[in-house]
Backbone bond lengths (Angstrom), bond angles and torsions (degrees), N, CA, C in turn:
res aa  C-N    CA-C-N  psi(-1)  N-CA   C-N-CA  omega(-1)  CA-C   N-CA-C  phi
1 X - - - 1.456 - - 1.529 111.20 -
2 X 1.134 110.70 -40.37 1.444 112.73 175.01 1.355 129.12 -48.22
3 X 1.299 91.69 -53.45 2.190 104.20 175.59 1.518 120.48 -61.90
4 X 1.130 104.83 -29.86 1.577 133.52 150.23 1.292 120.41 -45.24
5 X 1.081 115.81 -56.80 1.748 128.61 169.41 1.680 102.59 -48.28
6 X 1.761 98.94 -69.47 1.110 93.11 -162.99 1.564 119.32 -83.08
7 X 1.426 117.43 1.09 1.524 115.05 158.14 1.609 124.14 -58.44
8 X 1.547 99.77 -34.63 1.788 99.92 170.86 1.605 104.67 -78.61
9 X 1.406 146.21 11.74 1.353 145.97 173.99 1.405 85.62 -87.77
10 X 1.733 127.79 -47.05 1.215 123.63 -138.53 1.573 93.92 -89.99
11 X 1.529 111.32 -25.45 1.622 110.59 -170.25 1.666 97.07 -65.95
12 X 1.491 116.15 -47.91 1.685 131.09 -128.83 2.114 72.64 -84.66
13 X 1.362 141.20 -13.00 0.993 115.99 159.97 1.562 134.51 -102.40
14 X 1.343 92.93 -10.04 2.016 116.27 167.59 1.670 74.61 -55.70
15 X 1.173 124.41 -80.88 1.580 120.16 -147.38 1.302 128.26 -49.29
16 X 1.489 106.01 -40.54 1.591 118.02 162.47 1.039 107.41 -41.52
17 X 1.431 136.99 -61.80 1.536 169.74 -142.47 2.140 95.70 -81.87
18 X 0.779 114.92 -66.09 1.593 132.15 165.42 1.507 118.69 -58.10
19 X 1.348 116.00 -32.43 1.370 112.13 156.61 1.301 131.08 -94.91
20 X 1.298 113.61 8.52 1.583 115.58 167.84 1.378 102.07 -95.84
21 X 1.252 112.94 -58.24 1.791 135.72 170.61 1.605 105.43 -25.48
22 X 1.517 118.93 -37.05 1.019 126.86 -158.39 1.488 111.03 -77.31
23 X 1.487 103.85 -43.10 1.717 106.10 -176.72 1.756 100.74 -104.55
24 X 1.174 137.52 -55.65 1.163 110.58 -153.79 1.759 108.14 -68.78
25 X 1.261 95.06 -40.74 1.576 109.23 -155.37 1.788 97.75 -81.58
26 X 1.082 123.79 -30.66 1.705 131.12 -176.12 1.127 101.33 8.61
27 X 1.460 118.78 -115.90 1.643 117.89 -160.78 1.473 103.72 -52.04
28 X 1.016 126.78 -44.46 1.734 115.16 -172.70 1.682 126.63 -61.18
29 X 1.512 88.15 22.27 1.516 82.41 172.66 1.588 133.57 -72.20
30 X 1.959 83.65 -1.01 1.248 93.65 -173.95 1.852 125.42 -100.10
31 X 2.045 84.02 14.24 1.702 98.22 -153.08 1.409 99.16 -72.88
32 X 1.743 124.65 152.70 1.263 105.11 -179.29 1.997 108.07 -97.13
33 X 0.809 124.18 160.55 1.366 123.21 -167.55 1.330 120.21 -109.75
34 X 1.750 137.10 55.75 1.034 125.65 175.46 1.734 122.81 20.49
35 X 0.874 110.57 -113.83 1.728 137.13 160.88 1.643 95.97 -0.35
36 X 1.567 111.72 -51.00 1.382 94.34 -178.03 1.597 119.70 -131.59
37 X 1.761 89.32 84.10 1.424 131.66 -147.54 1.643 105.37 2.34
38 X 1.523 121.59 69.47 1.360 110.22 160.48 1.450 111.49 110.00
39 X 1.752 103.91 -37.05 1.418 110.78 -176.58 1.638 120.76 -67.07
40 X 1.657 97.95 146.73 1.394 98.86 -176.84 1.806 117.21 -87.13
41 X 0.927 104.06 -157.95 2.142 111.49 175.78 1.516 85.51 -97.15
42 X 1.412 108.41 -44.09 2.051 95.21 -170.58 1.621 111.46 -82.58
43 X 1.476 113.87 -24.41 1.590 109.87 150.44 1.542 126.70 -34.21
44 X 1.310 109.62 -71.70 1.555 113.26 -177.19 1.341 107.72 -47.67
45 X 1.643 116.01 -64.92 1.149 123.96 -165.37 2.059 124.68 -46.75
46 X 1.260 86.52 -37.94 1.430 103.76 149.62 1.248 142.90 -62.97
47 X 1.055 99.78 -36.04 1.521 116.62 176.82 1.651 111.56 -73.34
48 X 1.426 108.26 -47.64 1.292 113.50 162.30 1.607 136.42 -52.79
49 X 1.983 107.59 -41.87 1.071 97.39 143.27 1.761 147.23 -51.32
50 X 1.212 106.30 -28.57 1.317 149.08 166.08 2.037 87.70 -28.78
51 X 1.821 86.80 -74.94 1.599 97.32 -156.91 1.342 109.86 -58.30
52 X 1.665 110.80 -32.00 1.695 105.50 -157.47 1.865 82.45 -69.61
53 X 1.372 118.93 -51.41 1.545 115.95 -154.81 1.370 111.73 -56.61
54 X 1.339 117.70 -31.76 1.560 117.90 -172.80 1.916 103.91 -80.13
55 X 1.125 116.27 -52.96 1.390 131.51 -159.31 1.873 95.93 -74.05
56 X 1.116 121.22 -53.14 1.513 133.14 -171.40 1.827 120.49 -86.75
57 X 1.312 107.81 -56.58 0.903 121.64 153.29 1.466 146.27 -54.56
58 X 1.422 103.44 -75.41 1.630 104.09 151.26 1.265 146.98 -45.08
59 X 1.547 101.57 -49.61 1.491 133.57 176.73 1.345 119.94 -75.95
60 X 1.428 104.63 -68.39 1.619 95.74 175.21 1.342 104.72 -95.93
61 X 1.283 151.51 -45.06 1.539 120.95 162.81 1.580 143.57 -39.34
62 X 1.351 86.24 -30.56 1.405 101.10 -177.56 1.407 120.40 80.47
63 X 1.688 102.40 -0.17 1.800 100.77 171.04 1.912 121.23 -30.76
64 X 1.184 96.73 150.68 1.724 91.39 165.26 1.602 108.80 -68.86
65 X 1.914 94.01 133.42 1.217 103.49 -174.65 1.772 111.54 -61.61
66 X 1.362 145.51 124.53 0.941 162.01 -129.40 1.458 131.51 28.32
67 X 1.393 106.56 47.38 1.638 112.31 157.75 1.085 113.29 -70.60
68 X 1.228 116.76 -25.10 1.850 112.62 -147.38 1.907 100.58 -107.75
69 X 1.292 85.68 64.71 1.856 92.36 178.39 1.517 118.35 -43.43
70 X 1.565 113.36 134.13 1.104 113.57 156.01 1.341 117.45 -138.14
71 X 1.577 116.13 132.69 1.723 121.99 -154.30 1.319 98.81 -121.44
72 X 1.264 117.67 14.78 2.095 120.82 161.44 1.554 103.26 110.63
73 X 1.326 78.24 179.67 1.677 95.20 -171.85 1.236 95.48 -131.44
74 X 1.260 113.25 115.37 1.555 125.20 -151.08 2.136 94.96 -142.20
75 X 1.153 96.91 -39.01 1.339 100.53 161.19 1.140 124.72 -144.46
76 X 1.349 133.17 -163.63 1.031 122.02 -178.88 1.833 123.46 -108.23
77 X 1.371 103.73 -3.51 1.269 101.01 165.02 1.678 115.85 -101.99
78 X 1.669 114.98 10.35 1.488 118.44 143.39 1.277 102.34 -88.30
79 X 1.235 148.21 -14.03 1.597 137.81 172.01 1.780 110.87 -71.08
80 X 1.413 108.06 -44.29 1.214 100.46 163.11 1.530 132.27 -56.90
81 X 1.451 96.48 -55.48 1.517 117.39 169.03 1.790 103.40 -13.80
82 X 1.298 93.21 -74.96 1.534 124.30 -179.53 1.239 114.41 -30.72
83 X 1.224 112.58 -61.09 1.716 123.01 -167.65 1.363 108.49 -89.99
84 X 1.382 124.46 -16.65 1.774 126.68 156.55 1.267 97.54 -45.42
85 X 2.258 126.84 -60.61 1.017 111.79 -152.54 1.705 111.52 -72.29
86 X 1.557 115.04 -29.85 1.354 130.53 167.11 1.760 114.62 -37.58
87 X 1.327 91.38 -44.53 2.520 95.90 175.43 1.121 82.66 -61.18
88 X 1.864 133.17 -62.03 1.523 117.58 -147.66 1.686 112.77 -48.75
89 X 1.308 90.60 -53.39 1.381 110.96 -149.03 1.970 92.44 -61.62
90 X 1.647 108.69 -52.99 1.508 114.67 162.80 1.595 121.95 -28.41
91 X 1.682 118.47 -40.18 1.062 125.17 -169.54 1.446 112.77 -78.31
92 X 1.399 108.94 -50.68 1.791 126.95 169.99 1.342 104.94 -30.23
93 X 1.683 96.89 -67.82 1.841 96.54 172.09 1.345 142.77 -66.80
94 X 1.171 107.95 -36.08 1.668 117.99 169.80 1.986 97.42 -55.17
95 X 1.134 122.93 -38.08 1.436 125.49 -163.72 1.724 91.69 -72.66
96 X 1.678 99.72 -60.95 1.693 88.06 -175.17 0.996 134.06 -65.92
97 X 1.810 104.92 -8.60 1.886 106.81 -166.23 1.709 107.80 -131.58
98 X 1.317 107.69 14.47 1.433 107.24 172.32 1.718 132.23 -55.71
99 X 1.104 76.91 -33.58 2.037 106.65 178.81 1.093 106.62 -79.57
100 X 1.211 140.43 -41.60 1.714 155.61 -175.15 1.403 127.70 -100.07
101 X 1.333 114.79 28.85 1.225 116.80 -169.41 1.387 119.19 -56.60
102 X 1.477 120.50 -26.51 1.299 136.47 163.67 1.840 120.41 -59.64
103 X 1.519 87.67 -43.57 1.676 78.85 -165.38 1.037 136.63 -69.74
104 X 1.500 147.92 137.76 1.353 144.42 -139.23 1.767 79.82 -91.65
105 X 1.894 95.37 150.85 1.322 103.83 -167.33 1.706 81.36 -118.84
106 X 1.222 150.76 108.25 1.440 147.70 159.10 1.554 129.05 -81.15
107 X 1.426 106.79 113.56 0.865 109.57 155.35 1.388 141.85 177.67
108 X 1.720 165.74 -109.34 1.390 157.92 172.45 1.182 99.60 -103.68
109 X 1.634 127.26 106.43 1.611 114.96 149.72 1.633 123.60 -85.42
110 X 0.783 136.97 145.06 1.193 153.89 -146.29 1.656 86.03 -78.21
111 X 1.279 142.36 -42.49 1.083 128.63 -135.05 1.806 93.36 -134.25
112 X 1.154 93.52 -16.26 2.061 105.41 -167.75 1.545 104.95 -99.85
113 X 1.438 113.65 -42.23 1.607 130.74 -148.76 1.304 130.20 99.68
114 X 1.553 118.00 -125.06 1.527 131.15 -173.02 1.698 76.62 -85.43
115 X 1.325 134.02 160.20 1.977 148.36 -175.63 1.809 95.96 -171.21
116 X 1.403 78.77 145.37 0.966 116.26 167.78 1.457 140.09 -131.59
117 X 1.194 130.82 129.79 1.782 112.26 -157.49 2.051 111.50 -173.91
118 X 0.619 81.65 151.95 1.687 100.59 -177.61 1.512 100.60 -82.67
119 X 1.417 122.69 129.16 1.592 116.95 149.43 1.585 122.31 -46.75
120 X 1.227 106.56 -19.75 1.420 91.06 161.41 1.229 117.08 -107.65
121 X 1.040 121.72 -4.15 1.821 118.80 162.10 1.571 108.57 -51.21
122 X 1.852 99.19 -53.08 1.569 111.58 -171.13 1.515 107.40 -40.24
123 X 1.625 99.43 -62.23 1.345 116.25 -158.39 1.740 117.49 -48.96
124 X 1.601 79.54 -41.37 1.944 77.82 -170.88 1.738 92.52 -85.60
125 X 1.133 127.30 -27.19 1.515 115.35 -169.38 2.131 104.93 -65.40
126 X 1.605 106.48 -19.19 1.197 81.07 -177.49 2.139 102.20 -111.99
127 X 0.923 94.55 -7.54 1.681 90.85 151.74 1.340 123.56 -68.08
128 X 1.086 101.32 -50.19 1.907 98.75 176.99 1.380 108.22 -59.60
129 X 1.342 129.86 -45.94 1.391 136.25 -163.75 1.410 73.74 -53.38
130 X 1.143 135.02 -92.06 1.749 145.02 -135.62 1.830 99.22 -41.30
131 X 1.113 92.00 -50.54 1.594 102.53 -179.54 1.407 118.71 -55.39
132 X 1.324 105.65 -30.46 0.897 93.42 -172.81 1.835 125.16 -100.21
133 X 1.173 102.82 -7.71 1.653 148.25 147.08 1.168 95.18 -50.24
134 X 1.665 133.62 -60.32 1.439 119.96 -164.37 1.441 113.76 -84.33
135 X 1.051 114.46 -8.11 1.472 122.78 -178.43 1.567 103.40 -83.36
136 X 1.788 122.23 -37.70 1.386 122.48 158.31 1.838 115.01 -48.24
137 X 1.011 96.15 -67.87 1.403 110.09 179.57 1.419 116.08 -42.03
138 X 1.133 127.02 -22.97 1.281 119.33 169.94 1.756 104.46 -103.36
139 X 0.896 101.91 -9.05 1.811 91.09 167.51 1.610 103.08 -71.28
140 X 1.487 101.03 -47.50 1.696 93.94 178.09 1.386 126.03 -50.48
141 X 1.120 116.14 -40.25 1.109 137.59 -162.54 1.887 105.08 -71.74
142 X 1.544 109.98 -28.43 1.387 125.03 -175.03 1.619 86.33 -81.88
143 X 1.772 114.52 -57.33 1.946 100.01 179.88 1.554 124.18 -62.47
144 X 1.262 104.45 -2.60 1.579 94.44 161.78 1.152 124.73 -114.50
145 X 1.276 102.45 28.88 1.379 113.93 167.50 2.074 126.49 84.85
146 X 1.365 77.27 -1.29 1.824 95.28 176.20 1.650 123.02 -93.75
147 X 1.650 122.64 112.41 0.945 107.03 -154.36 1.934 90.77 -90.74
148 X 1.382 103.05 133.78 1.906 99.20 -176.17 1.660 99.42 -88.18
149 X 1.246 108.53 165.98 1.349 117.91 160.43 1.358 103.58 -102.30
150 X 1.797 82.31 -177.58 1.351 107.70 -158.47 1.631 115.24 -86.50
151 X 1.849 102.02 114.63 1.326 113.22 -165.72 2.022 113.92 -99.74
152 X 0.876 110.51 36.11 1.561 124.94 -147.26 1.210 78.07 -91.38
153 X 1.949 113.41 159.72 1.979 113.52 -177.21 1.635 71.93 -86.99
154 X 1.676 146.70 -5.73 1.517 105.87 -170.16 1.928 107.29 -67.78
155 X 1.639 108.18 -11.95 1.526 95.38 162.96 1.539 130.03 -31.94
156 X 1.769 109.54 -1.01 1.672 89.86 -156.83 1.007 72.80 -118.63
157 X 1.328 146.57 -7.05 1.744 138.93 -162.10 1.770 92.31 -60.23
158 X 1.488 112.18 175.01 1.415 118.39 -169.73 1.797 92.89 -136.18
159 X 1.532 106.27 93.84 1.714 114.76 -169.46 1.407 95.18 -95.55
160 X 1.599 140.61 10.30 1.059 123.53 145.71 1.358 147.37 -103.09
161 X 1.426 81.17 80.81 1.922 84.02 -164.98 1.731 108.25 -133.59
């Protein structure tokens, strides 16, 4: 239940993050960004989907390795698209691995080999990735000249008290 909790901390700042993304930056999701050698805002964002599907999906679900299509981030209501399927796929697992946060999940990553890993290794290894993706993403967002706000989970803190 907990990881759960804090996956809606992790959504409620994707969204901040997706609604700024949404108007200034729109079509340029496809701009490439010097500074971050070439890569675009719809690069990362992809890429991140990328992580939850391979690491969560693949790995510890065991889905067939390329069910979980992804055909770009070209706008931003395929970026959403995207990260709806990312909760699903989040939910599948939080359901199968809530109880087991300890137990080693084994098996072939596509990109690692034979792995080995904890559901909670998974969990935080592919939250952090995002974070740490979003922390790119707003550098981009500074080289194209868009200043973003502030997408931090302390958005959920309660400063009136």
């Amino acid at each position: 239940m907990i990881l759960g909790k804090q996956y809606v901390l992790v959504k409620r700042s994707r969204a901040a993050l997706f609604d700024f993304v949404d108007h200034p930056v729109g079509e340029g999701l496809g701009t490439p960004v010097a500074v971050c050698g070439g890569k675009s805002i719809g690069n990362l964002l992809e890429h991140t989907v990328h992580c939850y599907f391979n690491w969560l999906g693949y790995f510890a679900l065991q889905l067939p390795v390329g069910s979980l299509k992804v055909e770009g981030c070209t706008s931003m209501l395929q970026v959403r698209e995207l990260y709806d399927r990312v909760d699903g796929i989040m939910s599948a697992f939080l359901k199968q691995y809530e109880g087991n946060l300890d137990e080693p999940i084994t098996g072939v990553h596509d990109a690692c080999g034979p792995t080995s890993a904890t559901a909670l290794q998974l969990f935080t290894h592919v939250t952090t990735h995002e974070f740490h993706h979003k922390g790119q993403i707003m550098i981009m967002c500074r080289q194209l000249g868009h200043v973003p706000p502030d997408t931090d989970v302390s958005l959920a803190f309660n400063y009136d008290i």
